[in-house]
MMTF fields as JSON, N, C-alpha, C and O atoms, coordinates in Angstrom:
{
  "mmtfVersion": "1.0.0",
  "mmtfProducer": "UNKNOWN",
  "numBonds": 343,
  "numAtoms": 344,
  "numGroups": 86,
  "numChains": 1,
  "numModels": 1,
  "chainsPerModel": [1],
  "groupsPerChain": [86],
  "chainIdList": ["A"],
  "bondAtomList": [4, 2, 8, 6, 12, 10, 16, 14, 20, 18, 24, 22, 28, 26, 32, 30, 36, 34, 40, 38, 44, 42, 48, 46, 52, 50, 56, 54, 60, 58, 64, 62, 68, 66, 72, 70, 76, 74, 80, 78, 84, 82, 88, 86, 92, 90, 96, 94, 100, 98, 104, 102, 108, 106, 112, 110, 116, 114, 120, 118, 124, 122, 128, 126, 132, 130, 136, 134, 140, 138, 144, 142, 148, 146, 152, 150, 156, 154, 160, 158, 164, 162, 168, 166, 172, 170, 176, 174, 180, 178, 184, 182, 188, 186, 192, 190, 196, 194, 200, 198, 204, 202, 208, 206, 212, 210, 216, 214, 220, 218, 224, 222, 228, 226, 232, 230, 236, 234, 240, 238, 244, 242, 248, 246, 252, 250, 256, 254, 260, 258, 264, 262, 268, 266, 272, 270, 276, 274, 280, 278, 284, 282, 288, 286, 292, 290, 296, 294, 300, 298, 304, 302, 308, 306, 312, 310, 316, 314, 320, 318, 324, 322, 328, 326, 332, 330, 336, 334, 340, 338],
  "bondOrderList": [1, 1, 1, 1, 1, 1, 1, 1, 1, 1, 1, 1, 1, 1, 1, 1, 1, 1, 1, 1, 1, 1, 1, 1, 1, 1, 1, 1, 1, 1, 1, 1, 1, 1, 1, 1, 1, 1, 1, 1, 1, 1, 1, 1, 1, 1, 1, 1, 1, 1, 1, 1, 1, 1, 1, 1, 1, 1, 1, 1, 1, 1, 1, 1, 1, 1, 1, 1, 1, 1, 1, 1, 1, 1, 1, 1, 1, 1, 1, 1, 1, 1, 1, 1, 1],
  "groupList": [{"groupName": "UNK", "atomNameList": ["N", "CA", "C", "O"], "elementList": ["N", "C", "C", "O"], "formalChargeList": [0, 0, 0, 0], "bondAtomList": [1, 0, 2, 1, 3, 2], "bondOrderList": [1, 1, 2], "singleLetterCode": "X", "chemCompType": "L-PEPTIDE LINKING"}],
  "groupTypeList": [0, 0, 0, 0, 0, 0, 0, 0, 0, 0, 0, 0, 0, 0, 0, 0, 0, 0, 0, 0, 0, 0, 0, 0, 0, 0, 0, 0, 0, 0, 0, 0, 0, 0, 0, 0, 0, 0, 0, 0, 0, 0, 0, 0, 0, 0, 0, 0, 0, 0, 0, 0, 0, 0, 0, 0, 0, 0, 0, 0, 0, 0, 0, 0, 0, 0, 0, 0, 0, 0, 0, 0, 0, 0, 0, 0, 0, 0, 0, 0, 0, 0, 0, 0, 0, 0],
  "groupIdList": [1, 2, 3, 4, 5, 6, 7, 8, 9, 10, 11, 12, 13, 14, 15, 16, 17, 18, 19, 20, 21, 22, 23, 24, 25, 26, 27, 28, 29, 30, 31, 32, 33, 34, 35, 36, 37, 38, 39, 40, 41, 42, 43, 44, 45, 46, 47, 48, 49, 50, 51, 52, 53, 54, 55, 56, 57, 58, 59, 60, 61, 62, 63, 64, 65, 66, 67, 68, 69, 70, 71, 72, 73, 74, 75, 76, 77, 78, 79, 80, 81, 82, 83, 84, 85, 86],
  "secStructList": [7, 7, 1, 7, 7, 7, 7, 7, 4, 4, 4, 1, 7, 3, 3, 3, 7, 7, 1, 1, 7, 7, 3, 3, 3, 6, 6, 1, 7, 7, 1, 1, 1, 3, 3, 7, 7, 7, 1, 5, 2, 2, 2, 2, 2, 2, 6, 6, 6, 6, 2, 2, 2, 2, 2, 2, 6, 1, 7, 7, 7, 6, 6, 6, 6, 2, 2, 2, 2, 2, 2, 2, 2, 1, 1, 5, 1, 1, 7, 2, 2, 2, 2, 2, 6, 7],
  "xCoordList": [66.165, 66.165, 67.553, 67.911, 68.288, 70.216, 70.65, 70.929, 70.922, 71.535, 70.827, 71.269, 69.513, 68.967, 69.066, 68.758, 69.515, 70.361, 68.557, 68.023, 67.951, 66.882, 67.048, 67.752, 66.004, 66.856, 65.255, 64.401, 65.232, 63.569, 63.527, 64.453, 62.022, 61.486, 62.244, 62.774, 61.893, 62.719, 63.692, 63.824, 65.017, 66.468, 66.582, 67.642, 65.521, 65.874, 65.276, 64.957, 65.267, 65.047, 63.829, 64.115, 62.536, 61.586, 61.476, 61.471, 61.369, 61.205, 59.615, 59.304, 58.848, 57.448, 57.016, 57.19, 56.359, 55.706, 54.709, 53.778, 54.518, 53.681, 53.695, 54.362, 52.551, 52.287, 52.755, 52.537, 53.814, 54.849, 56.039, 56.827, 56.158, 57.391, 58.17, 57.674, 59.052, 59.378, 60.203, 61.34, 59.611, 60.378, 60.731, 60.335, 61.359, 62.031, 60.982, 60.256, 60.621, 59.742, 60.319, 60.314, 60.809, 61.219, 60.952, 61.654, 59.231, 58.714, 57.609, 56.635, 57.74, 57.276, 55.918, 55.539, 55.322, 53.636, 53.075, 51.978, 54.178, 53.575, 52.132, 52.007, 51.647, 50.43, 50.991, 51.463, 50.981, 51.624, 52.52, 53.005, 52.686, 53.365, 55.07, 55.641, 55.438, 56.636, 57.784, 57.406, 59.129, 60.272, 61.041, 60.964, 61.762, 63.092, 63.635, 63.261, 65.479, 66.65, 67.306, 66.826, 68.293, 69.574, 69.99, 69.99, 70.485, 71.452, 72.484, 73.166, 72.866, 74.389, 74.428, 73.451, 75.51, 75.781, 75.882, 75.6, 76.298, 76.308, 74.72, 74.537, 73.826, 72.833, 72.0, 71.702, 71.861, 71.388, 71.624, 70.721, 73.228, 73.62, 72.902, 72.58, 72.579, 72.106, 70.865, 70.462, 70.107, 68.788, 68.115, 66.918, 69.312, 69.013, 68.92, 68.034, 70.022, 70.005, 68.589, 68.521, 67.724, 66.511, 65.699, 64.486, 66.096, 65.261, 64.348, 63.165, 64.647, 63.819, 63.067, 61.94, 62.875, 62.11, 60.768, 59.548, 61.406, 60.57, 60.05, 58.93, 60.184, 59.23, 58.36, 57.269, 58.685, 57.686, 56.491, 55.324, 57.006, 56.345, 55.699, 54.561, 56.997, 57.047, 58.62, 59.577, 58.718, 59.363, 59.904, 59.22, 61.691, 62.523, 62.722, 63.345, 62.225, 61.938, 63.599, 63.997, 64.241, 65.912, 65.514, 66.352, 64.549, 64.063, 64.461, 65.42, 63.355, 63.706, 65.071, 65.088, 65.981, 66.759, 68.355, 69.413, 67.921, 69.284, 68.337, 68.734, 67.494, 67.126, 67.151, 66.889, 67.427, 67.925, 69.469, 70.145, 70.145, 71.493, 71.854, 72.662, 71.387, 71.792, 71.763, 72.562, 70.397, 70.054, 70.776, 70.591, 71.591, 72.076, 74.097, 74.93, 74.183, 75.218, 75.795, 77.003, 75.055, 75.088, 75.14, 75.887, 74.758, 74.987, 76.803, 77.7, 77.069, 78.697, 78.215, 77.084, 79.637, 79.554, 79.063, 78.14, 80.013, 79.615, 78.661, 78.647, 77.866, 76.695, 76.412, 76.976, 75.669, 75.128, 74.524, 74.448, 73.962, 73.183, 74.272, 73.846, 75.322, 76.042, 76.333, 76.513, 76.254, 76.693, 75.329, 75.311, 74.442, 73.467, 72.356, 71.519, 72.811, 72.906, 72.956, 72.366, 74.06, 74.926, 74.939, 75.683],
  "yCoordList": [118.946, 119.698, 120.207, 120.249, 120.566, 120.728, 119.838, 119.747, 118.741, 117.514, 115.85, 114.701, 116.497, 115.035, 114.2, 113.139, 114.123, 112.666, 112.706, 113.744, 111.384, 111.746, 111.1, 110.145, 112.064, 111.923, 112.396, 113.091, 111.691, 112.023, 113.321, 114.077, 113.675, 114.933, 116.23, 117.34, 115.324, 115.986, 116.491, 117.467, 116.063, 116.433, 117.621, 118.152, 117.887, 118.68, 120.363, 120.665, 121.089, 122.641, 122.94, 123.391, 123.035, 123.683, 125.08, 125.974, 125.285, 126.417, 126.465, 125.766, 127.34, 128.031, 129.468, 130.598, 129.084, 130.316, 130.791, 129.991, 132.074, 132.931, 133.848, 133.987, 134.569, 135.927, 137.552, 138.599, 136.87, 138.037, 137.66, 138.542, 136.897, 136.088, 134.977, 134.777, 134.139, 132.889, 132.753, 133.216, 132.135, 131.938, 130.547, 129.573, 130.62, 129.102, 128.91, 129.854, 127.58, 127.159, 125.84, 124.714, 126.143, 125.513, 124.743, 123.941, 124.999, 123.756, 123.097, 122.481, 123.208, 122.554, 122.996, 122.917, 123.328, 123.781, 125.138, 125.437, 125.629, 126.884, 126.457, 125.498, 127.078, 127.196, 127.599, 128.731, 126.95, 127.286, 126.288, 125.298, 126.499, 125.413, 125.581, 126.551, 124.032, 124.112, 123.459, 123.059, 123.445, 123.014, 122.256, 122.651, 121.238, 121.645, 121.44, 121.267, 121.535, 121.79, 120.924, 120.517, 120.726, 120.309, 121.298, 122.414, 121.031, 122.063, 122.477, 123.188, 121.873, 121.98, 123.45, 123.65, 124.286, 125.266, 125.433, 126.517, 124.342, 123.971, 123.275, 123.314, 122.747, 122.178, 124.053, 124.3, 124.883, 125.857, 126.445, 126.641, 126.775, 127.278, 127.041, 127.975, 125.451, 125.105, 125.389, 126.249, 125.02, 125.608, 126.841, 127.049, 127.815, 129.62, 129.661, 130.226, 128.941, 129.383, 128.912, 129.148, 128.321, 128.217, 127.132, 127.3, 125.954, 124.57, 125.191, 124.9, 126.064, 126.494, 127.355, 126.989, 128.562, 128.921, 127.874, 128.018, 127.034, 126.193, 125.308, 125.008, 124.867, 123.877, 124.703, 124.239, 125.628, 126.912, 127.523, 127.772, 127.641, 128.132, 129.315, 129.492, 130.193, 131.709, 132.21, 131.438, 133.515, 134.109, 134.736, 135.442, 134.244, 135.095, 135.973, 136.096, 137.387, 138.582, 139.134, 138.631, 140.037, 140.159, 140.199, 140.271, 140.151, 140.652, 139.417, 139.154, 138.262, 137.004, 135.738, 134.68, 136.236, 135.826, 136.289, 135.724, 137.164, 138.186, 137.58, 136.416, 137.606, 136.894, 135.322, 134.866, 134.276, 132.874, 133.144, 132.244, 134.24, 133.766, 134.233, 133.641, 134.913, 135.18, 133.789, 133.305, 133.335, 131.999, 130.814, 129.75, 130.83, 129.885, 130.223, 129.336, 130.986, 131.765, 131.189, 130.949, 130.917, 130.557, 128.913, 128.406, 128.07, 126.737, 126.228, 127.061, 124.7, 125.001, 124.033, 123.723, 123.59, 123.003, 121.47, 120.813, 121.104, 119.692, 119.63, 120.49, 118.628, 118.64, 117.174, 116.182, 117.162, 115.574, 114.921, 113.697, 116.022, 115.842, 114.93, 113.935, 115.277, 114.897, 112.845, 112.039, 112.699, 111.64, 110.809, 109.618, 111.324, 110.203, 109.417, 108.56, 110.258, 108.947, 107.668, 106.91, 107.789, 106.378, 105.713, 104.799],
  "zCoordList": [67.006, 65.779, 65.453, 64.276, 66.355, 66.075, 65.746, 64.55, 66.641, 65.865, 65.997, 66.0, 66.095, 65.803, 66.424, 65.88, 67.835, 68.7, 69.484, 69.875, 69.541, 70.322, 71.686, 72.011, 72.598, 74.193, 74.815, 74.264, 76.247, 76.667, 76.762, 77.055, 76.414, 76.929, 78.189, 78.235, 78.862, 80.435, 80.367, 81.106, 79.356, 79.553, 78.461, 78.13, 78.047, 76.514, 77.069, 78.219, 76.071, 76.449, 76.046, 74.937, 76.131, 75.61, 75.289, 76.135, 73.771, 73.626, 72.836, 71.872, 73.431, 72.912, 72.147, 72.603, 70.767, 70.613, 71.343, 71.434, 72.049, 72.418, 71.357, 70.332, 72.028, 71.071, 71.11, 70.5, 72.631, 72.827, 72.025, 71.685, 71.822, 70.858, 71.297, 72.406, 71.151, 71.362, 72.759, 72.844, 73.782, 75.54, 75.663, 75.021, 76.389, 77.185, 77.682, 77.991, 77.894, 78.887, 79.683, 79.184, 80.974, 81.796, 82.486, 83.103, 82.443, 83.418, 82.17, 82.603, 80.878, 80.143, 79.896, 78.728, 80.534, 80.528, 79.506, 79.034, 79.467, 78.369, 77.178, 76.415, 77.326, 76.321, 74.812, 74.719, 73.884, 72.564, 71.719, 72.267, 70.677, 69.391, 70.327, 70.826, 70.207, 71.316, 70.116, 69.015, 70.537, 70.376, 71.383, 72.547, 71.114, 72.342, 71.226, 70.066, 72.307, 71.865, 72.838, 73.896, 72.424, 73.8, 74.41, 73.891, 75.804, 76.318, 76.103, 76.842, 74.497, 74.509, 73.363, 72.642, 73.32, 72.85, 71.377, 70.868, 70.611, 69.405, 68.644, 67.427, 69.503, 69.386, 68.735, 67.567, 69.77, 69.733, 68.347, 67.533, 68.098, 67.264, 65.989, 65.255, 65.642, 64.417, 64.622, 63.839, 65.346, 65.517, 65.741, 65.939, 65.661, 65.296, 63.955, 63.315, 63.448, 61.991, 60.916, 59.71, 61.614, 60.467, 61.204, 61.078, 62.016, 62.192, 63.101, 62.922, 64.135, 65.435, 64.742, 65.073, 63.747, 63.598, 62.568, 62.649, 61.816, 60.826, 61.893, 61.479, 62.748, 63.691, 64.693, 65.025, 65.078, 65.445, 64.493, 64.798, 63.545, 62.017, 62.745, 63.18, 62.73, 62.943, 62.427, 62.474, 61.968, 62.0, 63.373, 64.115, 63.671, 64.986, 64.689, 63.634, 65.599, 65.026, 65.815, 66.866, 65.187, 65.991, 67.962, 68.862, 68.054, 69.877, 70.218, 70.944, 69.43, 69.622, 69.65, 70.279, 68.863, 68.29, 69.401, 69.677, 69.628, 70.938, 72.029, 72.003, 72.829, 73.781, 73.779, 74.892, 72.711, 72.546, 72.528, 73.026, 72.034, 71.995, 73.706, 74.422, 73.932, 75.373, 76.254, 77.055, 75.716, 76.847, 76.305, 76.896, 75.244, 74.302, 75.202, 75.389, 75.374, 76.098, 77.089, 77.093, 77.98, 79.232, 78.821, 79.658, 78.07, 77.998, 78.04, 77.912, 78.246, 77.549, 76.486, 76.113, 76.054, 74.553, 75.005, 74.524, 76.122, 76.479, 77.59, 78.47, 77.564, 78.775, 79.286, 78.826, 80.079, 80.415, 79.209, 79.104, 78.021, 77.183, 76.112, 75.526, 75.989, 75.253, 75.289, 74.376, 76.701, 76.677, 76.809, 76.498, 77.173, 77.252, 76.402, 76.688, 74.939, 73.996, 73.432, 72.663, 74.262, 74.06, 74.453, 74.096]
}
């Protein structure tokens, strides 16, 4: 949903709505309407600004939104994700 490059399941980030509000889900299993993302830092970026909440079809409430940039934080710009595209 950031930049569109498609890449298997496994390598990507799951993110889930719950009804506490939107979590990583790391081992994939969460119960709830899901997302991923890439691991890469820029991937995230575009997908704060509007795609992650429209494929969730919820509103990121600011709780939500400071707890993704935190976890968005810790990514770098370049990743394994980057190259295996190609």
């Amino acid at each position: 949903m950031g930049c569109h490059t498609v890449l298997p399941k496994r390598s990507l980030i799951r993110l889930v709505r719950q009804p506490e509000g939107v979590q990583i889900d790391p081992t994939g299993k969460l119960a709830g309407r899901g997302a991923y993302l890439h691991n890469r830092r820029s991937c995230w970026e575009r997908g704060l600004k509007g795609p992650l909440a429209h494929a969730l079809k919820v509103d990121l409430t600011p709780a939500d939104l400071e707890h993704l940039r935190e976890f968005m934080l810790t990514l770098t710009e370049e990743s394994e994700a980057a190259g295996a595209g190609q």
